[in-house]
C-alpha positions as CSV (number, residue, x, y, z in Angstrom):
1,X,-41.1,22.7,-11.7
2,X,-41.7,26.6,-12.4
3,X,-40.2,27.7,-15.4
4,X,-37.1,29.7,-12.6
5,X,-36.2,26.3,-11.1
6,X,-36.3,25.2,-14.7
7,X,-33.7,27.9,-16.5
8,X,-31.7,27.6,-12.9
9,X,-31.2,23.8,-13.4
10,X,-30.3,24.3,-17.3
11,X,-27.6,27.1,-15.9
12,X,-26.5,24.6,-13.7
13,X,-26.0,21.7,-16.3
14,X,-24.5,23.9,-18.9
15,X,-21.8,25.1,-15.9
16,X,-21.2,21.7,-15.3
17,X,-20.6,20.7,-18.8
18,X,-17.9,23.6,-19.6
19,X,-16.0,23.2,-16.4
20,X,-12.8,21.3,-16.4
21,X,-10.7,20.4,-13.6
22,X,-7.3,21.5,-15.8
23,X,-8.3,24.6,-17.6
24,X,-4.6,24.3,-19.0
25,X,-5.3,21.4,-20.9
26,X,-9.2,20.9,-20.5
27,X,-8.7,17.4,-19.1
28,X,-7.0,16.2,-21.9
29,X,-4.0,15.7,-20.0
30,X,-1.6,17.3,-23.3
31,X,-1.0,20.7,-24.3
32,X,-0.9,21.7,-27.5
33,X,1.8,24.8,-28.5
34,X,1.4,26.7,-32.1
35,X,4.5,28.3,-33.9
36,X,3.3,31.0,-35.3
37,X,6.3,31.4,-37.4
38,X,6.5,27.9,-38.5
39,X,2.9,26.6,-38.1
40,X,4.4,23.7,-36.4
41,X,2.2,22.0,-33.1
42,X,4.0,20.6,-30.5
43,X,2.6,18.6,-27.8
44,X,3.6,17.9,-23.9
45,X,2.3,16.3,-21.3
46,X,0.4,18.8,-18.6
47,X,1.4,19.2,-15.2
48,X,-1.7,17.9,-13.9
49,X,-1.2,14.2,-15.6
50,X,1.6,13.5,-13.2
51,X,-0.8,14.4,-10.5
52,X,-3.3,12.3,-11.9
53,X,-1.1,9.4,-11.9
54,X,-0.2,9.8,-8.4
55,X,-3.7,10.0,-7.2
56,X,-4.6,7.0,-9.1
57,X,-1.5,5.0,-7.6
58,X,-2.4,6.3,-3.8
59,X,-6.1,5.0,-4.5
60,X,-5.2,1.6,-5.5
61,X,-2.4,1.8,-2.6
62,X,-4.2,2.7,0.3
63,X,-1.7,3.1,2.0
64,X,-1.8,4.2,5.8
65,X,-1.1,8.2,5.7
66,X,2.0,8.1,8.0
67,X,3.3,5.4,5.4
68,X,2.7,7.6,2.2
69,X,6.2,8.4,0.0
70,X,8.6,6.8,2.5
71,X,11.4,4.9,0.2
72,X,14.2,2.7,1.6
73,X,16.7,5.4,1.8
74,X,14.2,6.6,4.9
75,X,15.0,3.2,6.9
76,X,17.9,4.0,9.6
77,X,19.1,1.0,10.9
78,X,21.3,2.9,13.6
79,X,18.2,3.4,15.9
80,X,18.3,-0.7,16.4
81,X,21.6,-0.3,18.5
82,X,22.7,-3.7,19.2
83,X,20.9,-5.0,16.0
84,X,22.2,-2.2,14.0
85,X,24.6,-4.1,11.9
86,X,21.7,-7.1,11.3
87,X,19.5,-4.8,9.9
88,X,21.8,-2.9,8.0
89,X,22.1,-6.6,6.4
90,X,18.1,-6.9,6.2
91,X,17.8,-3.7,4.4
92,X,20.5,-4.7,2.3
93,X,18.4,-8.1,1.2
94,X,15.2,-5.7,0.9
95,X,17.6,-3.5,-1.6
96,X,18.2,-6.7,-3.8
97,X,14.6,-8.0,-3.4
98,X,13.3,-4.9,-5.3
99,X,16.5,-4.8,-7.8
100,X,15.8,-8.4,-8.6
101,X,11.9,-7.9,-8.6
102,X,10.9,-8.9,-12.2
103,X,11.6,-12.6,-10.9
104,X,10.5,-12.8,-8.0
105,X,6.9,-11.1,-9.1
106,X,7.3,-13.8,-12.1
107,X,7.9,-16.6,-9.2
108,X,5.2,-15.3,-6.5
109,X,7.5,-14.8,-4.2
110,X,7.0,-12.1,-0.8
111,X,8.3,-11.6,2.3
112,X,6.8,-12.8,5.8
113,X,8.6,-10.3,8.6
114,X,8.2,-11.1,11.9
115,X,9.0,-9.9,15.3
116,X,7.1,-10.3,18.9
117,X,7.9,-6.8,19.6
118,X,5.4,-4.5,18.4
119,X,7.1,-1.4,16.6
120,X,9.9,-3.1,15.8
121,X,9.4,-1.6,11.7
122,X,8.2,-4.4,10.3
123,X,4.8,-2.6,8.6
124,X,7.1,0.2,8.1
125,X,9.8,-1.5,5.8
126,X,6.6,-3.5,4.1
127,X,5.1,-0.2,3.5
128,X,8.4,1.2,1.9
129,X,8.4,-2.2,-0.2
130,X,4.6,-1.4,-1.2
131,X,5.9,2.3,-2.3
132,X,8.7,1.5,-3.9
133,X,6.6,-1.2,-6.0
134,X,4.3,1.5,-7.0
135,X,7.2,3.8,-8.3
136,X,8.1,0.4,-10.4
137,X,4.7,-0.4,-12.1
138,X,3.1,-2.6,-10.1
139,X,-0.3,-2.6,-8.5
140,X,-0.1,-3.2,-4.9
141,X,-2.9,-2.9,-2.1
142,X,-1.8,-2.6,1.7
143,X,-4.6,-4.0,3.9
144,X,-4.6,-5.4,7.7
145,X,-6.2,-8.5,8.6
146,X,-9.2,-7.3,9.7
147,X,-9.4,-4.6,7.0
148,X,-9.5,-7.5,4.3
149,X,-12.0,-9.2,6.8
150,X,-14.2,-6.7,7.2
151,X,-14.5,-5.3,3.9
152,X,-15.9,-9.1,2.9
153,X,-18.3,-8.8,5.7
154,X,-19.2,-5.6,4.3
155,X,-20.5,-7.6,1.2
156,X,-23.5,-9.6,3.3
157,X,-25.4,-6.2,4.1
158,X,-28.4,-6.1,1.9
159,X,-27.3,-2.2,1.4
160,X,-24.1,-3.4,-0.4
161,X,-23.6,-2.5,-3.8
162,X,-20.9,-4.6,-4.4
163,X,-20.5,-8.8,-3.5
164,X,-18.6,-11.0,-2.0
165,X,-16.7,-12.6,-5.5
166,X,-16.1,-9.1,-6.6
167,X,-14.1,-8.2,-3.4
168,X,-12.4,-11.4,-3.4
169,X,-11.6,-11.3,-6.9
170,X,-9.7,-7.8,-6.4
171,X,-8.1,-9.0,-3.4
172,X,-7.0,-12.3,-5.5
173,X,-6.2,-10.0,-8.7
174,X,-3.9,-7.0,-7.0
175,X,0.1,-7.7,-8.5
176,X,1.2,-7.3,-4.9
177,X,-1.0,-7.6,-2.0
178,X,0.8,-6.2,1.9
179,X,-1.0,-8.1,4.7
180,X,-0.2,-6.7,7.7
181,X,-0.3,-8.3,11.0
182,X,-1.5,-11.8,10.4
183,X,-2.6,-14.1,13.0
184,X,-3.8,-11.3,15.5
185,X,-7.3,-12.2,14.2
186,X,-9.4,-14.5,16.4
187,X,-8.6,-18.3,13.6
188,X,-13.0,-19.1,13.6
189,X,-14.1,-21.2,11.2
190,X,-15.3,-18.5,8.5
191,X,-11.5,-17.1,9.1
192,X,-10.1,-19.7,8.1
193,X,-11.8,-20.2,4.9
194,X,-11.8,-16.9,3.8
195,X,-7.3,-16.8,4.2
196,X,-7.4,-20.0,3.1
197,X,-9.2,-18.9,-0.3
198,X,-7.3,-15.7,-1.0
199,X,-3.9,-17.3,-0.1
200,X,-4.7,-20.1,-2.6
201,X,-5.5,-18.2,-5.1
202,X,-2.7,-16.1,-5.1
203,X,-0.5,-18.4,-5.0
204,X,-1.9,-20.8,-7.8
205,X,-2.0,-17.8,-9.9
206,X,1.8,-16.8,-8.6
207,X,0.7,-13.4,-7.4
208,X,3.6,-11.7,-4.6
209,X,2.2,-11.6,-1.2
210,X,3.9,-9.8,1.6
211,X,3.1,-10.3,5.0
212,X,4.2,-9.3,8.7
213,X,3.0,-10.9,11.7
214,X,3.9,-11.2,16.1
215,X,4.6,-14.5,15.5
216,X,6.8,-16.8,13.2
217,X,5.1,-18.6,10.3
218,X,4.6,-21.7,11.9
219,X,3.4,-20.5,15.4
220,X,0.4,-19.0,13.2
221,X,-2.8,-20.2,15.0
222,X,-4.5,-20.4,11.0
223,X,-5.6,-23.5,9.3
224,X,-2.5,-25.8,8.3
225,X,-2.9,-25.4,4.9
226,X,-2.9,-21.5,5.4
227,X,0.5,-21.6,7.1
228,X,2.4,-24.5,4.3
229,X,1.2,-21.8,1.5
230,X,2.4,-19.2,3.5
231,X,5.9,-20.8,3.8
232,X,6.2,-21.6,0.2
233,X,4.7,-17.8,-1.0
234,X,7.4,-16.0,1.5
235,X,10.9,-15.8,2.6
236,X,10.9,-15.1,6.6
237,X,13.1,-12.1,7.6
238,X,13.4,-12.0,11.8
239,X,12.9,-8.3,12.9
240,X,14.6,-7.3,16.4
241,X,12.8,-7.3,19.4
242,X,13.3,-3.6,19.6
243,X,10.3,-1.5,19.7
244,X,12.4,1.5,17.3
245,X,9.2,3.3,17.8
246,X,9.5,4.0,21.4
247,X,12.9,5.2,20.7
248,X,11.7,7.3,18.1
249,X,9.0,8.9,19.8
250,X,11.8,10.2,22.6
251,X,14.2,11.3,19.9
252,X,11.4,13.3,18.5
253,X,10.0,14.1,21.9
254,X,13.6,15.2,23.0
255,X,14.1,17.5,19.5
256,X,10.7,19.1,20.8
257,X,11.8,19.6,23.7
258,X,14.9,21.3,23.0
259,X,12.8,23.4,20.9
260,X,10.1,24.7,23.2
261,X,12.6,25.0,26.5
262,X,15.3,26.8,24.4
263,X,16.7,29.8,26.2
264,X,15.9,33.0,24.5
């Protein structure tokens, strides 16, 4: 190294060493106020803590980005029609799930949705669950089947830095894990065992699990001992047979319309 590249490189480290990402509170996360009249230091917290915790909480979420911030209060039942008033009901029970949530995370007990119909808002009220659970406290991961399964095939490559046991002990761990559609995954022998473990787990160690899924509990073509578990862990709520998507996408395809074909 030529004594440039050297005194470039030091530059370089001593930049990196003085730069914070908050230059308001140099990472400390507090900012400190002197009266000059009094002497007296106050401290607050800096704006960029709250951002920090936010970041921290979508991380751990993961939830899918059309499902970030939606709360309950975003759930319209009306768009259900002829179901309207059952799922003015269902959002109801959701609304008294998350009041009475302290015992039911105490308990291990989650919520299996289900509905044939795909779109019927089944991931979206589990997502509103997962955010609302966030607000609260809690941990909470949101994962699909094959997400869970492929991040623990992930483990076998020999260019993995992390191992199997380490994934499946986070997965185990999380407060609140949100599987979403269960049972679309082809039920193989390594399948089976791998549901079969986390399920166990969580449920030996009372941790909440929510799920959703095309089929009812029992119609779940899983291992028996996957599907008992599940019945014990979660309280099955029916979703209409409505795809509220589709009608969504032509309310929001008519608004756009109305917009773009507007006379001037």
């Amino acid at each position: 190294m030529t004594s440039l590249e050297k005194e470039k490189k030091e530059k370089q480290e001593k930049d990196s060493i003085n730069k914070y990402y908050c230059d308001k509170c140099k990472d400390t996360g507090w900012i400190l106020t002197l009266d000059i009249n009094t002497g007296e230091i106050t401290t607050k917290r800096c704006d960029c803590h709250e951002l920090y915790l936010k970041q921290k909480k979508a991380a751990r979420l993961q939830m899918p980005k059309e499902f970030e911030g939606i709360r309950l209060v975003d759930f319209k039942t009306d768009i259900y029609k002829n179901e309207s008033k059952y799922m003015s009901e269902v959002k109801k029970a959701i609304k008294r799930y998350l009041r009475a949530f302290k015992k039911y995370h105490k308990n291990g007990k989650g919520i299996f949705m289900h509905s044939k119909a795909k779109g019927s808002g089944k991931t979206y009220m589990m997502a509103i669950i997962g955010n609302e659970l966030v607000n609260a406290g809690y941990s909470v991961r949101f994962a699909k089947t094959h997400d869970i399964l492929n991040l623990i095939k992930s483990t076998y490559s020999k260019d993995s830095k992390g191992d199997e046991e380490s994934v499946l002990k986070q997965i185990v761990s999380i407060d609140v894990l949100l599987i979403d559609d269960i049972g679309t995954e082809r039920a193989t022998e390594w399948v089976n065992e791998q549901f079969n473990y986390i399920i166990d787990k969580r449920m030996i160690a009372k941790k909440v699990t929510l799920f959703t899924s095309n089929c009812c509990v029992d119609d779940l073509k899983l291992d028996p001992r996957i599907v008992n578990r599940i019945n014990k862990m979660a309280l099955p709520i029916r979703f209409p047979e409505i795809s509220i998507r589709n009608e969504m996408s032509k309310h929001e395809n008519g608004e756009m319309m109305n917009e773009l074909f507007k006379e001037e």
